[in-house]
C-alpha positions as CSV (number, residue, x, y, z in Angstrom):
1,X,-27.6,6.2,11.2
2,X,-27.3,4.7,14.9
3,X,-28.0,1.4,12.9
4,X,-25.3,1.5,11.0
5,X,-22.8,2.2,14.1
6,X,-24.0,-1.4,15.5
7,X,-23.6,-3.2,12.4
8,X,-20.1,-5.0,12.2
9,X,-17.1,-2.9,12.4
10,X,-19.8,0.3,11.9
11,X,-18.0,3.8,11.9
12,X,-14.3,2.3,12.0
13,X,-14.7,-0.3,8.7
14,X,-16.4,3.1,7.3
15,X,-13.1,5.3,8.0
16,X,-11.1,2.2,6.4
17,X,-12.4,2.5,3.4
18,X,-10.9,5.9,3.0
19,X,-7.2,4.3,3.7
20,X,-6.5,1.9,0.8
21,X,-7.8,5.0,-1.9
22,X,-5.7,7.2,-0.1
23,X,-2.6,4.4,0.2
24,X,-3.1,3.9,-3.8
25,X,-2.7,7.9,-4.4
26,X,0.6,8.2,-2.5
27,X,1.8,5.0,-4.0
28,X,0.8,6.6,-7.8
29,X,2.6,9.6,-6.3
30,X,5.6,8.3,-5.7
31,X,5.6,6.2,-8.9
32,X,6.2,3.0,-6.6
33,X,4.8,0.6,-9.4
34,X,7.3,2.2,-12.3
35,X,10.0,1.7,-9.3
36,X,9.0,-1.7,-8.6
37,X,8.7,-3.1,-12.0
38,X,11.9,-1.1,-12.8
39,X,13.7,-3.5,-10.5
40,X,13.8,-1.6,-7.1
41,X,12.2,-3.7,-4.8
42,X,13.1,-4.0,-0.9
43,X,11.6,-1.1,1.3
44,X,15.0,0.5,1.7
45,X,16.4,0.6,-2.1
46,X,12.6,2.2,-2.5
47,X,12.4,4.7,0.1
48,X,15.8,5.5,-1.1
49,X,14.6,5.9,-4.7
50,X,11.7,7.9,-3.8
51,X,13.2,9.7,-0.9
52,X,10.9,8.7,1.8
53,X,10.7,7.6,5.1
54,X,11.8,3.9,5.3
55,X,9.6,2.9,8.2
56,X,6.9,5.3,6.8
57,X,6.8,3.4,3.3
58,X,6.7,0.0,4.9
59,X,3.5,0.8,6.6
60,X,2.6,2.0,3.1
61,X,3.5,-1.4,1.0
62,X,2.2,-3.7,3.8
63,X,-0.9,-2.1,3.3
64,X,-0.8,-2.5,-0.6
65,X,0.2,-5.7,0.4
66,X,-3.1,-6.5,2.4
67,X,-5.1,-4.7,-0.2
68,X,-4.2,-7.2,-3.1
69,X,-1.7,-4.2,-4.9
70,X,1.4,-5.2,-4.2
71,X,2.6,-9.1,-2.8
72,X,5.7,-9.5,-0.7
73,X,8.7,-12.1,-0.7
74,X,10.4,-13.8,1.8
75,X,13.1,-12.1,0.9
76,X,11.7,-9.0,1.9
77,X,11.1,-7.6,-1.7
78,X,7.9,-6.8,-3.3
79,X,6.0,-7.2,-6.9
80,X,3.4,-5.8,-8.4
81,X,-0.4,-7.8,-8.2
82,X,-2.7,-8.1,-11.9
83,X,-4.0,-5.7,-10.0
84,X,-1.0,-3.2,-8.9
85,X,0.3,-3.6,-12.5
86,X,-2.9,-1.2,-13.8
């Protein structure tokens, strides 16, 4: 186990793992990807929609966004990935 500790990122890459599973269940939740393909698309019309935390949620999608689910504009609005549209 100590081993696996000194290996790159060890414990911490470990606890990460557990974040984008846990990220994808809260986004299901919510039903972000029906919201999202519906047309609702910037952080703020979506935490509206769902009735969420604005700041909250954009932690949420940039992470989705980072994970490969979701991809985000310039424009500051968001799509579904091949991948997000599962």
């Amino acid at each position: 186990m100590a081993e696996a500790a000194t290996e790159w990122g060890g414990g911490l890459w470990a606890a990460a793992d557990l974040v984008t599973p846990m990220a994808i269940r809260v986004a299901a939740t919510l039903r972000l990807a029906d919201h999202i393909a519906a047309g609702t698309q910037t952080a703020e019309a979506l935490a509206t929609a769902v009735d969420a935390d604005r700041d909250a949620l954009e932690r949420l999608l940039g992470h989705l966004v980072t994970a490969g689910v979701l991809t985000r504009a310039g424009t500051g609005s968001y799509s579904l990935t091949a991948l997000g549209g599962r």
